[in-house]
N, C-alpha and C positions, 0 to 999 in steps of 0.2 A: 597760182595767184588766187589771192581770195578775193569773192566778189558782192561789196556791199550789197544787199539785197534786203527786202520788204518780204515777210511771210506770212499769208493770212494762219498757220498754225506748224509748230513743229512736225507734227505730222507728215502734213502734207508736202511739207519741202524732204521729208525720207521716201514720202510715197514717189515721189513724181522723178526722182530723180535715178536714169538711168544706169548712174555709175556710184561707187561706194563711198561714205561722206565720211571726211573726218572732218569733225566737228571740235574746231579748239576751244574751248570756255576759257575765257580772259579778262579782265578789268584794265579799263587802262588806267588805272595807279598803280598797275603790278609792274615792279622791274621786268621779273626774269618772263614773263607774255612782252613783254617788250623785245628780248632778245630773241623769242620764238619767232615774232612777226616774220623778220628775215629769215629764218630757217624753213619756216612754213612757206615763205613766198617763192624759195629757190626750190623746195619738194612739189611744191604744186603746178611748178613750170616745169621741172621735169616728167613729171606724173602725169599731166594733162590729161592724157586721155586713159587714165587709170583710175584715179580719185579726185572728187571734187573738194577741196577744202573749203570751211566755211567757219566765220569765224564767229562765237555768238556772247557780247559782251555779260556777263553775267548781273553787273550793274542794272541793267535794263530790264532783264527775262532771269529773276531770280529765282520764280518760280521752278524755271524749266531747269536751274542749277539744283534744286532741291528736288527735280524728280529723277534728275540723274548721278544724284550722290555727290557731287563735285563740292570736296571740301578742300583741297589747295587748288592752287591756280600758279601756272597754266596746267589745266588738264583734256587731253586730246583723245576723244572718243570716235573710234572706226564702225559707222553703222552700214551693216550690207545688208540688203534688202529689207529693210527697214528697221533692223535689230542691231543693240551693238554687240561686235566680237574685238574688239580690243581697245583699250583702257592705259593710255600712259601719261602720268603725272610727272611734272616738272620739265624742265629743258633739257632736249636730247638733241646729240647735232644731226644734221640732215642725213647725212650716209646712213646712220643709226636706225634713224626714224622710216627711211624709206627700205632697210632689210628686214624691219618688223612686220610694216605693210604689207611684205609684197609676199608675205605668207598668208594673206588674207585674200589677194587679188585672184 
């Protein structure tokens, strides 16, 4: 499940966190980030104590879209220890998403 959160710096929500982030970039005027919400909410209840999913509206932190390349949406970036190692654009269904994971974990 993703969990609304306040971050004083992308950074430091990669530094501090113990487990591997995938980070969804999303707008909510986007359909298919709309269909992911549920895909991403059922991986991340399974994953729990794998990966933390985090969701970061691009509307908001466009910045932080333009430092990490994100030019469709939804695009879901896996950062383990503070770097990313995998990169998947558009809507992929859960089984999918969590055998691509778990090459990372």
């Amino acid at each position: 499940m993703a969990v609304k959160q306040e971050f004083k710096s992308f950074d430091d929500l990669l530094a501090t966190s113990d487990l591997p982030i995938l980070v969804d970039f999303y707008a909510p005027w986007c359909g298919p980030c709309q269909m992911m919400a549920k895909i991403l909410a059922d991986v991340g209840a399974q994953m729990k104590h794998q990966v933390r999913v985090v969701k970061i509206n691009t509307d908001n932190y466009p910045a932080l879209a333009t430092e990490h390349q994100i030019q469709s949406l939804p695009t879901l970036v896996l950062f383990k220890h503070g770097q990313p190692v995998e990169r998947i654009e558009g809507v992929v269904p859960a089984n999918q998403l969590m055998q691509r994971l778990q090459a990372f974990l």
